[in-house]
C-alpha positions in Angstrom: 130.4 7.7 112.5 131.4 9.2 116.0 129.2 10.0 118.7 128.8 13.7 119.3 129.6 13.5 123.1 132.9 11.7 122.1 134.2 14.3 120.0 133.5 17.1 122.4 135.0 15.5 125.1 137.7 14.7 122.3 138.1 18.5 120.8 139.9 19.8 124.2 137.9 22.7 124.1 135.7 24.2 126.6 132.0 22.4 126.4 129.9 25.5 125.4 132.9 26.2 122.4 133.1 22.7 120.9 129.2 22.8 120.7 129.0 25.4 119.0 131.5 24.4 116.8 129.9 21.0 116.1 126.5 22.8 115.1 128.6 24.9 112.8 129.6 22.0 111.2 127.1 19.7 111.3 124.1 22.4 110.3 122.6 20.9 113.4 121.0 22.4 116.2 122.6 22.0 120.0 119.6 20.2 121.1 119.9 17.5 117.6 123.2 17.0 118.3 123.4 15.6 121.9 120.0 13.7 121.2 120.5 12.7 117.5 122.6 10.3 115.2 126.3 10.1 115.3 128.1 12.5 112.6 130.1 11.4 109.8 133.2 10.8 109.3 133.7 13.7 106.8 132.5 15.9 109.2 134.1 14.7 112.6 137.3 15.1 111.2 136.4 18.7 109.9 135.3 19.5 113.3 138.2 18.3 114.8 140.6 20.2 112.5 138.6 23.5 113.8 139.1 22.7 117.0 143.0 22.3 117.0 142.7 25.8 115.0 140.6 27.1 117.7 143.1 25.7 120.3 146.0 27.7 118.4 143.9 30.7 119.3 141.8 31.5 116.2 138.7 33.4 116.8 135.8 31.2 117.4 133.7 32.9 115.1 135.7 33.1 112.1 135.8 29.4 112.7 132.3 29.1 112.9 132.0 31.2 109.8 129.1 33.6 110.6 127.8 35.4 113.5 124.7 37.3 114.7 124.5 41.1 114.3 121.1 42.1 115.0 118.3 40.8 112.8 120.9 39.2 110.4 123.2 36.5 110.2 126.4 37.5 108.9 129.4 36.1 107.0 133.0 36.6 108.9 136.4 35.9 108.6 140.2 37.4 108.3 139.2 40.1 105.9 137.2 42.3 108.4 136.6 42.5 112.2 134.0 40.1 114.1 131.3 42.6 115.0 131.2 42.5 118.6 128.1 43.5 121.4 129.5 47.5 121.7 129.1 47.6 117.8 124.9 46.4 118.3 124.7 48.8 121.3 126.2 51.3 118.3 123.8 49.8 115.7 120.6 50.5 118.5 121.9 54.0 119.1 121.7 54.5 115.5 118.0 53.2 115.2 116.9 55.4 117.6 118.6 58.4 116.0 117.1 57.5 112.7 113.7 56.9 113.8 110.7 59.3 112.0 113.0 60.3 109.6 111.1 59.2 106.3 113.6 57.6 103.8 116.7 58.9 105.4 120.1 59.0 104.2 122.9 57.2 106.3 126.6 56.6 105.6 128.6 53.9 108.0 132.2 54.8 107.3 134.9 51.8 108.1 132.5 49.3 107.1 134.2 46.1 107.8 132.0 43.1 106.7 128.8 45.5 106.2 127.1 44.9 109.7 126.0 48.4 110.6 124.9 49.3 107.2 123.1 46.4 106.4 121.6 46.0 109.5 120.5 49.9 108.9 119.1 49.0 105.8 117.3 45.8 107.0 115.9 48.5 109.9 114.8 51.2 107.3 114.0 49.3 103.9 113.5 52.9 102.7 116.6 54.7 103.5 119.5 55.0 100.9 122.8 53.1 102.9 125.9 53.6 101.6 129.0 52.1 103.3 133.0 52.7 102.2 136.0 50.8 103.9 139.7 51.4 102.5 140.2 47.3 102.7 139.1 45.8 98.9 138.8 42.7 100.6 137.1 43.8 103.6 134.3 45.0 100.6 134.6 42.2 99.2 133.0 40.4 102.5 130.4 43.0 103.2 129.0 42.1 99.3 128.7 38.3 100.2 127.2 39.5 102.9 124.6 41.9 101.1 123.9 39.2 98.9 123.3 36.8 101.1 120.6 38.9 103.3 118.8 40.2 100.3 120.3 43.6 101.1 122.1 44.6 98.0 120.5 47.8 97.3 123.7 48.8 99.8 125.6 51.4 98.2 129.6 50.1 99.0 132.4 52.4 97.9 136.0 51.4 98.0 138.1 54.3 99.2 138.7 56.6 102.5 136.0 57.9 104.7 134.0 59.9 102.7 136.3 60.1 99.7 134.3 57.7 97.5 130.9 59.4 98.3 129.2 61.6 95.7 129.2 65.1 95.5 125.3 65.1 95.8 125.0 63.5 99.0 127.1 67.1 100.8 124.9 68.4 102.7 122.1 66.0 102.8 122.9 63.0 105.3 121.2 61.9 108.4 123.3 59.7 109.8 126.7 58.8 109.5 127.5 56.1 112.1 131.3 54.5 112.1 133.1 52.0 114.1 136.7 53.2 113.1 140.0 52.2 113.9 140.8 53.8 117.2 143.8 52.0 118.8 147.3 53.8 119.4 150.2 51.4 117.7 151.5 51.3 121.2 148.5 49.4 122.5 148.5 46.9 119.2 150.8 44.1 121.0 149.0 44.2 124.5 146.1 42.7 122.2 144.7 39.3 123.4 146.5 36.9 120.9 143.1 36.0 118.9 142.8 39.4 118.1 145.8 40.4 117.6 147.3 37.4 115.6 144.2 36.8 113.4 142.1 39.9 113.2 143.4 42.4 110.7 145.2 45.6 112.1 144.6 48.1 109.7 141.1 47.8 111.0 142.6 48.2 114.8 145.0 51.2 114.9 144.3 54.5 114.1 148.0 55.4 114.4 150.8 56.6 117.1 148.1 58.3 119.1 144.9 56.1 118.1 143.0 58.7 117.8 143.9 59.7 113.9 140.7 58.5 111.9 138.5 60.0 114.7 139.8 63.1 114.3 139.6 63.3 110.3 135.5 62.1 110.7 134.6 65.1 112.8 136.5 67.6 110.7 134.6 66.3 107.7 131.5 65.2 109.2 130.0 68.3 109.2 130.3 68.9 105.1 127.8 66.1 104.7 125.3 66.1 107.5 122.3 68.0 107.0 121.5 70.3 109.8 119.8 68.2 112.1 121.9 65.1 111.0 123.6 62.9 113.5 127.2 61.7 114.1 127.3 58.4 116.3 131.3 56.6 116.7 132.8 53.9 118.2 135.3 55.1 120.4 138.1 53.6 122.6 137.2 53.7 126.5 140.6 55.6 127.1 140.3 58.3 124.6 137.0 59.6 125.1 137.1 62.9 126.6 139.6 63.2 123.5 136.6 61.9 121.0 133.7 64.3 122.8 136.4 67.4 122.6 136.8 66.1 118.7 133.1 66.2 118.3 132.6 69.3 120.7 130.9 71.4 117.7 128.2 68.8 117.3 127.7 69.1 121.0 129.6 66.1 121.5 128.1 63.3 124.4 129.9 60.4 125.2 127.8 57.0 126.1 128.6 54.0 128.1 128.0 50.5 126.8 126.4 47.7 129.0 129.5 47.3 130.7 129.5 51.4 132.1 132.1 52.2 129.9 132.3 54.9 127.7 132.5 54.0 124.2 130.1 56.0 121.9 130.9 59.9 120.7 127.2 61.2 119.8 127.1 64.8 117.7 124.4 66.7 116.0 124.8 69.6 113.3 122.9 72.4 114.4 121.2 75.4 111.7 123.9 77.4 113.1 127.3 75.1 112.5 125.6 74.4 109.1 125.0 78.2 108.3 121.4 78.0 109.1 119.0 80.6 110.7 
């Protein structure tokens, strides 16, 4: 048994991180730990294994094993991205697109360990949600993760973009919301070293140019939106005047996250791009 103060000060990690990876291990809450009993032995030593990993540079969340994406708590590690704040601001952006639209039909493209779409479905219990990601394993992820939020009515599709969509759905979406690759390969080794060295970089960069899989959603988008239906990215910071020129037929906007930056591409399909009155 070791006191939880000892192995804190032990893990050589800053206070707030070793805390947090304590309650991970210990299922115990920050305010048990530093008033409670000592932990076990079992666990002090699993603790301080994390910690040396974390000290190597390993994401603190996929050490932690789960993190926070809007209502849900969600499963993460190597196979998929760790959802960060711009993706929430993205998930919000969508809720507010989506809302009064009775049973709507979304599609989140690139869907990593499932976060926007399950968080969409946990939003709108009555839409249809289907998610694809070109990573098996990345899908593999997002089903733990639809399983383990009671949200496996979640359509997910292994294949490319919309590839692995069905015919029926042309024409008829709502929403299509994607967080996409979008770094150039150029920018891939300027990467902080936790991202870079742990995080996987198919899910990264786009290509030469980063702005490859962007460019492929808007010149597809529009076959599957219904007129009225609503386009909302991720985008990188440098390349948006490129994304809202992509998306300039949808009447592309670009947003700012929290920070002021720009890093949302926002399009809508009017009657007249979908061959409407």
């Amino acid at each position: 048994m070791t006191a939880p103060q000892i192995l804190i000060a032990e893990s050589g990690l800053p206070r707030h991180e070793a805390e947090r990876l304590l309650q991970a291990v210990t299922g115990r809450t920050r305010v048990a730990l530093l008033t409670g009993e000592e932990v076990a032995a079992e666990a002090a030593a699993e603790f301080l294994r994390r910690a040396e990993a974390r000290r190597g540079g390993e994401p603190l969340q996929y050490l932690e094993g789960s993190v926070q994406f809007g209502p849900l708590d969600l499963v993460v590690d190597r196979r998929a991205l760790i959802p960060r704040p711009e993706t929430e601001q993205l998930w919000e952006m969508a809720v507010a697109a989506l809302e009064g639209r009775p049973a709507p039909i979304v599609v989140d493209l690139c869907t990593g360990c499932g976060n926007l779409a399950l968080a969409l479905q946990h939003a709108f219990p009555g839409a249809v949600v289907y998610a694809t990601d070109v990573s098996a394993a990345a899908l593999d992820l997002a089903r733990e993760n639809a399983t383990r939020t009671g949200l496996s009515q979640v359509h997910l599709r292994h294949g490319d973009l919309f590839a692995p969509l069905p015919d029926r759905l042309r024409g008829r979406v709502d929403l299509v919301v994607a967080n996409p690759p979008y770094l150039a390969a150029y920018e891939y080794d300027g990467l902080p070293p936790d991202v870079r060295d742990h995080e996987p970089a198919g899910a990264l960069v786009a290509g030469p140019t980063g702005d490859e899989v962007l460019a492929r959603i808007a010149a597809e988008v529009g076959e599957w939106l219904r007129p009225g239906g609503v386009v909302v990215c991720e985008v990188s910071e440098f390349r948006s005047e490129r994304a809202r020129d992509l998306f300039a037929a949808f009447g592309g906007e670009i947003g700012n996250d929290l920070a002021g930056r720009p890093r949302f591409v926002v399009g809508t399909l009017s009657k007249s791009i979908a061959g409407g009155d």
